[in-house]
N, CA, C and O atoms as CSV, one atom per row, in Angstrom:
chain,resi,resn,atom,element,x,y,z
A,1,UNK,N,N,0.826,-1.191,0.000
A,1,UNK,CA,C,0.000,0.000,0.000
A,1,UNK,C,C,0.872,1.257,0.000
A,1,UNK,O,O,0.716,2.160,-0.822
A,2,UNK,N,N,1.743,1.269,0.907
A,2,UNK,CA,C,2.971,2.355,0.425
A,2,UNK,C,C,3.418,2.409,-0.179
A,2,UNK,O,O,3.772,3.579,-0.326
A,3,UNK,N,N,4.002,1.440,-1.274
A,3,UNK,CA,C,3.969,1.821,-2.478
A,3,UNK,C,C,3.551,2.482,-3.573
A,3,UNK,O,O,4.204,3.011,-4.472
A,4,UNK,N,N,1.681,2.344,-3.294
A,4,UNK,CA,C,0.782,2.262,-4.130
A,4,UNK,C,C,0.653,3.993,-3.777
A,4,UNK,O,O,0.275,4.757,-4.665
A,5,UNK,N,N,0.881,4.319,-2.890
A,5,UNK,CA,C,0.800,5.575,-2.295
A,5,UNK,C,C,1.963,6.917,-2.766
A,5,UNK,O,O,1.701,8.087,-3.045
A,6,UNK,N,N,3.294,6.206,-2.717
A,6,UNK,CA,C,4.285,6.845,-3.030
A,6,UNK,C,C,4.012,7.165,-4.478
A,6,UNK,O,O,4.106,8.299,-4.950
A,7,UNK,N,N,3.636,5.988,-5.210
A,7,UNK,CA,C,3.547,6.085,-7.129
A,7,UNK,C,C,2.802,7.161,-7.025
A,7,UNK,O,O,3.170,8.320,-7.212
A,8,UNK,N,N,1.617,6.738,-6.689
A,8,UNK,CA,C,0.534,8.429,-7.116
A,8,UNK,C,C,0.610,9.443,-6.559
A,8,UNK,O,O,-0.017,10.434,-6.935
A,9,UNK,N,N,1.554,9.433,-5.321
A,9,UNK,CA,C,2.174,11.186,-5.180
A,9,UNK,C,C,3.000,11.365,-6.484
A,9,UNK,O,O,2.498,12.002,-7.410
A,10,UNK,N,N,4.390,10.770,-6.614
A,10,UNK,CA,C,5.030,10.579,-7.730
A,10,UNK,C,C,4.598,10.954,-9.131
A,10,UNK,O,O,5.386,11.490,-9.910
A,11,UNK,N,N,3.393,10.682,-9.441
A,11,UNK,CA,C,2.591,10.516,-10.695
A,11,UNK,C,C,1.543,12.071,-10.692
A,11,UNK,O,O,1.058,12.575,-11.705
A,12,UNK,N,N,1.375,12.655,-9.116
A,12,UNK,CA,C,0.658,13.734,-9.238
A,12,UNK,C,C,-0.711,13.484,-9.583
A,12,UNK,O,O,-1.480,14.182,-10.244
A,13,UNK,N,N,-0.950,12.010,-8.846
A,13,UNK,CA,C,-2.654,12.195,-9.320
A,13,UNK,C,C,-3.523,12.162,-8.544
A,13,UNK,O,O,-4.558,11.497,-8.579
A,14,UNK,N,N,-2.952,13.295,-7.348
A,14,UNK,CA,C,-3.462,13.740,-6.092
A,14,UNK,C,C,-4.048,14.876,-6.842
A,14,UNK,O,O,-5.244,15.163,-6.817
A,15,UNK,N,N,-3.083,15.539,-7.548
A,15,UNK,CA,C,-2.804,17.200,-7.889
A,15,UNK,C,C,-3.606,17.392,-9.276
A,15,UNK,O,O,-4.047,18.424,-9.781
A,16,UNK,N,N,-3.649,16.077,-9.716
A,16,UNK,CA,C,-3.815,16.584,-11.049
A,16,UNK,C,C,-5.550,17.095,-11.508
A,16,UNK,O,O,-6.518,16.420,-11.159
A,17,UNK,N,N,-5.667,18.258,-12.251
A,17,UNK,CA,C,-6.656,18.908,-12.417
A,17,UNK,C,C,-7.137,19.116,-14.082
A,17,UNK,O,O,-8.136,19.822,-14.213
A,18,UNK,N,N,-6.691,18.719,-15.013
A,18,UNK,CA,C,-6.598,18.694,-16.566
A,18,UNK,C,C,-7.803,18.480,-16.790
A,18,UNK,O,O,-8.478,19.451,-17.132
A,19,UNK,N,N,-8.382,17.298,-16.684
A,19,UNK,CA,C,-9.385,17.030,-16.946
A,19,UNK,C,C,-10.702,17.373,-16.252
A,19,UNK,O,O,-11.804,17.236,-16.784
A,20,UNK,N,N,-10.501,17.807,-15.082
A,20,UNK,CA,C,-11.555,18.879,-14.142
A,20,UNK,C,C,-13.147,19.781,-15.219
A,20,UNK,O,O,-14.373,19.835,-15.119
A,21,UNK,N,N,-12.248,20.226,-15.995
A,21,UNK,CA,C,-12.398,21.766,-16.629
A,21,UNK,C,C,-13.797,20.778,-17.855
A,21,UNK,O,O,-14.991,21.057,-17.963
A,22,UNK,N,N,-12.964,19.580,-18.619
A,22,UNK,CA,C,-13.699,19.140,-19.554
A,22,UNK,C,C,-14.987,18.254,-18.968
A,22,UNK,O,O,-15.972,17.681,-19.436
A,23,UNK,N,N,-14.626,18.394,-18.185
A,23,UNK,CA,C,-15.496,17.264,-17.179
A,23,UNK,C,C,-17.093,18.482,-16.774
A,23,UNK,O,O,-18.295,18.253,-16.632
A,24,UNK,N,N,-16.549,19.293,-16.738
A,24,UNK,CA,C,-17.604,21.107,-16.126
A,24,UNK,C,C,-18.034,21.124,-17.423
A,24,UNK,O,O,-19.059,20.460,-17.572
A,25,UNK,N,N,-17.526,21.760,-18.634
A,25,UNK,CA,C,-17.899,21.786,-19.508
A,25,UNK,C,C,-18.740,20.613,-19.896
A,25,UNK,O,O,-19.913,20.879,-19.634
A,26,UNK,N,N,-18.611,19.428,-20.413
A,26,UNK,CA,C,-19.751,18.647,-20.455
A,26,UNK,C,C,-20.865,18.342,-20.005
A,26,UNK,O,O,-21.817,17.890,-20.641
A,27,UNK,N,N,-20.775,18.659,-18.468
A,27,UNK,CA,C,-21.747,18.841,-17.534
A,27,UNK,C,C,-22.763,20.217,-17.592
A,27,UNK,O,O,-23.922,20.079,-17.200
A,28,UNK,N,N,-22.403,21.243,-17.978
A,28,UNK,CA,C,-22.703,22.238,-18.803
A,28,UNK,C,C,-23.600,22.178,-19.901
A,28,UNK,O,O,-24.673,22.729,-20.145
A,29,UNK,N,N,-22.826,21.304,-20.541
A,29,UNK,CA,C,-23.883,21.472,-22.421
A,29,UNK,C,C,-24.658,20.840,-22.054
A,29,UNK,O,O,-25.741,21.186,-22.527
A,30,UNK,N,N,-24.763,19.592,-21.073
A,30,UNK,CA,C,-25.949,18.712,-20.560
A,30,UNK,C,C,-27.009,19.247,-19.947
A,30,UNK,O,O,-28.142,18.816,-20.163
A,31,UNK,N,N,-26.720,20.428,-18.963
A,31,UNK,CA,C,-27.500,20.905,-18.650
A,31,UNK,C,C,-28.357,22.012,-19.051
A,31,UNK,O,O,-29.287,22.475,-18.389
A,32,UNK,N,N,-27.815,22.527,-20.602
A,32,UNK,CA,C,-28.049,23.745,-21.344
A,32,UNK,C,C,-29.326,23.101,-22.171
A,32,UNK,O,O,-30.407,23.620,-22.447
A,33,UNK,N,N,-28.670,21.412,-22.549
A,33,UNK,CA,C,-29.605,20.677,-23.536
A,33,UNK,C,C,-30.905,20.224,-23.164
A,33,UNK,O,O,-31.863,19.936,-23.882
A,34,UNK,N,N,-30.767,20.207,-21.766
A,34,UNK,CA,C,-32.078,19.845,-21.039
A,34,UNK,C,C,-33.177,20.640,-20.622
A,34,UNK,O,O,-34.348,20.419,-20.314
A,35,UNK,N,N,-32.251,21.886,-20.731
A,35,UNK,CA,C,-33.261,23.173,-20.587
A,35,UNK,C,C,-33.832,23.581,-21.776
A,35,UNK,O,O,-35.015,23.919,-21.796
A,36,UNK,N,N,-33.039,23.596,-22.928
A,36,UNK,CA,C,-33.518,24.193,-24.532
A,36,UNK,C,C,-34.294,22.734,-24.370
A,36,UNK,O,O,-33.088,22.803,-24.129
A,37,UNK,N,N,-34.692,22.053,-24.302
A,37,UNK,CA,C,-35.271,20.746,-24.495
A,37,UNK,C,C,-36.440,20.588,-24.059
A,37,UNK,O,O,-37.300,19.835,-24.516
A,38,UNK,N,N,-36.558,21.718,-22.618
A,38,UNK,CA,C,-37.564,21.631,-22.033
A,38,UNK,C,C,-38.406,22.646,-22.633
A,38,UNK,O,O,-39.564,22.341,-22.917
A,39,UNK,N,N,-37.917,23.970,-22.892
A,39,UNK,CA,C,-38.145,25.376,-23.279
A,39,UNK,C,C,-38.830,25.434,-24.542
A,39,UNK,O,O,-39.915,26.007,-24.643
A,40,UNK,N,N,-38.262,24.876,-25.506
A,40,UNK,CA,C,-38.532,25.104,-26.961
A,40,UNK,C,C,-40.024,24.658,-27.049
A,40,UNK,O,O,-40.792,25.465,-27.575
A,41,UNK,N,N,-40.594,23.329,-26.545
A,41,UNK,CA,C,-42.133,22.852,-26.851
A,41,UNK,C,C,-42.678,24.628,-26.524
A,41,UNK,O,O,-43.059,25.629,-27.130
A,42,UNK,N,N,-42.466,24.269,-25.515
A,42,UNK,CA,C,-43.396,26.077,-25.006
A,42,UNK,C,C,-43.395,26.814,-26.153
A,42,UNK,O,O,-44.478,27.004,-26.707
A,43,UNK,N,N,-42.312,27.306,-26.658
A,43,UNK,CA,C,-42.072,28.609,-27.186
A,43,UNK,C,C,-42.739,28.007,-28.694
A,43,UNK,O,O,-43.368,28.939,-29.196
A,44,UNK,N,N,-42.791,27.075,-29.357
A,44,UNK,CA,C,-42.573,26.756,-30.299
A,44,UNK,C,C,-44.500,27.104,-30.948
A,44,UNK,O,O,-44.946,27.558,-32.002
A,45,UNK,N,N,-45.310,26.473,-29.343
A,45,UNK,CA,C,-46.606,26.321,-29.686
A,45,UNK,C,C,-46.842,28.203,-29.510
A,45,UNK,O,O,-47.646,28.821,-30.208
A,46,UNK,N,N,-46.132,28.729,-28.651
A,46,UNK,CA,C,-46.312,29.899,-28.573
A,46,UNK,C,C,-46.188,31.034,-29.657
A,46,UNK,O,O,-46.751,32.128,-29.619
A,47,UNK,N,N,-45.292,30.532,-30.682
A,47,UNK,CA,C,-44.640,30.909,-32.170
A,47,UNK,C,C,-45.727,30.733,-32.789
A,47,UNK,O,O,-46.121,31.783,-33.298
A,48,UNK,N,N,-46.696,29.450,-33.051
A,48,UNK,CA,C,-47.838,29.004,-33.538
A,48,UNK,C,C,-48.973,29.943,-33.731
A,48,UNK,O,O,-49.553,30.470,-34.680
A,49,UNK,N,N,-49.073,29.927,-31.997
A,49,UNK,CA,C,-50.350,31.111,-32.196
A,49,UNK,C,C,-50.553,32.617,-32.439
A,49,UNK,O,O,-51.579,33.245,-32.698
A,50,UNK,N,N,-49.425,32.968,-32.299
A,50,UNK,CA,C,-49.168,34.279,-32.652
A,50,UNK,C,C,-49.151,34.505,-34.494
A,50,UNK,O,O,-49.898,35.248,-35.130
A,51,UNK,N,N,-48.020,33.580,-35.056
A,51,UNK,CA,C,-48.199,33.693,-36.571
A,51,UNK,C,C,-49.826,32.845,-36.683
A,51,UNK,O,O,-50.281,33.358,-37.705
A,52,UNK,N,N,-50.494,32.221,-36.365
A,52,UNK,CA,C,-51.898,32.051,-36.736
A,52,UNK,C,C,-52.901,33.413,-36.491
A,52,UNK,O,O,-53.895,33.794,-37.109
A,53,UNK,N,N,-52.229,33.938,-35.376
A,53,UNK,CA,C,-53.378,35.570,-35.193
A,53,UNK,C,C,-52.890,36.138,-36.371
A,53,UNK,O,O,-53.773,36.460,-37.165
A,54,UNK,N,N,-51.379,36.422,-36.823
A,54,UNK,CA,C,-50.720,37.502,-37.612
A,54,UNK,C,C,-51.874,36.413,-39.214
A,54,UNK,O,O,-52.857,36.839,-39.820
A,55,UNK,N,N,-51.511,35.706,-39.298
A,55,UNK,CA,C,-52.220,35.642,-40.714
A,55,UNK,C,C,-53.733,35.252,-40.247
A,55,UNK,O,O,-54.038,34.298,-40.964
A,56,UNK,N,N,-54.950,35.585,-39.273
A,56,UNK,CA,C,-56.271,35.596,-39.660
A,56,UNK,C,C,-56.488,37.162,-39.572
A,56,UNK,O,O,-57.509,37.613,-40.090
A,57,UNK,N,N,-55.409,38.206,-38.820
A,57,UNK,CA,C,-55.548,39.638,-39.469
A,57,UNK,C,C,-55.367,39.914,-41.079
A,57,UNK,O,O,-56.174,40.516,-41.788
A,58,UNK,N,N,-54.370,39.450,-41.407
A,58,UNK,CA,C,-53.599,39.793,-42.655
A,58,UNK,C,C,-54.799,39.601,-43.725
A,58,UNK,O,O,-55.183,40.425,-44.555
A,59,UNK,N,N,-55.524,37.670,-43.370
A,59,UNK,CA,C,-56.221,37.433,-44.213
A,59,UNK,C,C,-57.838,37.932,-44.251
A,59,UNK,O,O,-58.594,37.823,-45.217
A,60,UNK,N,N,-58.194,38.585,-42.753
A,60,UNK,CA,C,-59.458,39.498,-42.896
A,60,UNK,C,C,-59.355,40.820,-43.391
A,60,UNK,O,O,-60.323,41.569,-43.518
A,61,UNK,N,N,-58.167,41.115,-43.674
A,61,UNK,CA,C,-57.914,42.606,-44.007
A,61,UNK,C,C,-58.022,42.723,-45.336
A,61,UNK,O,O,-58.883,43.431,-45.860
A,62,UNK,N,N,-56.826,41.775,-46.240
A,62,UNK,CA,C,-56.967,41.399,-47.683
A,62,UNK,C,C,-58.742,41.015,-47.823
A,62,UNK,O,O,-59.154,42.037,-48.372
A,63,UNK,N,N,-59.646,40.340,-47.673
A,63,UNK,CA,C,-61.088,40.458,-47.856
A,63,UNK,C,C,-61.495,41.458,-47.858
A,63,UNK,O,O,-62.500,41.706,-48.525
A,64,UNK,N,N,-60.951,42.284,-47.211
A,64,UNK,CA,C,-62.108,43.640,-47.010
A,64,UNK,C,C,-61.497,44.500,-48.026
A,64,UNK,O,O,-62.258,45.352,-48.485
A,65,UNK,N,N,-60.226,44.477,-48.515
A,65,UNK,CA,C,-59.851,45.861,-49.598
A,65,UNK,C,C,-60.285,44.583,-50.768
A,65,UNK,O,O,-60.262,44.819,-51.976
């Protein structure tokens, strides 16, 4: 076990932090993807009804001229 102990002081993989950063970042886009994932249905039906109001104005207006 002291051995096993000495190597990974030796080796710095007490210290070591490299992969920390990519590890955040992935954890990140995961959590960005789950939100646009959740978000977009909403917005999307919300996009819907608005361009459905914008064209039953457009198209009662064109009738009347």
């Amino acid at each position: 076990m002291k051995t096993l102990k000495s190597l990974a002081f030796h080796l710095h993989i007490w210290k070591a932090t490299r992969g920390q950063d990519l590890i955040e970042y992935a954890l990140m886009a995961g959590f960005v993807a789950v939100a646009a994932g959740a978000i977009v249905p909403g917005i999307a039906e919300s996009l819907k009804t608005i361009y459905g109001r914008i064209n039953n104005v457009v198209s009662s207006s064109a009738a009347q001229n």
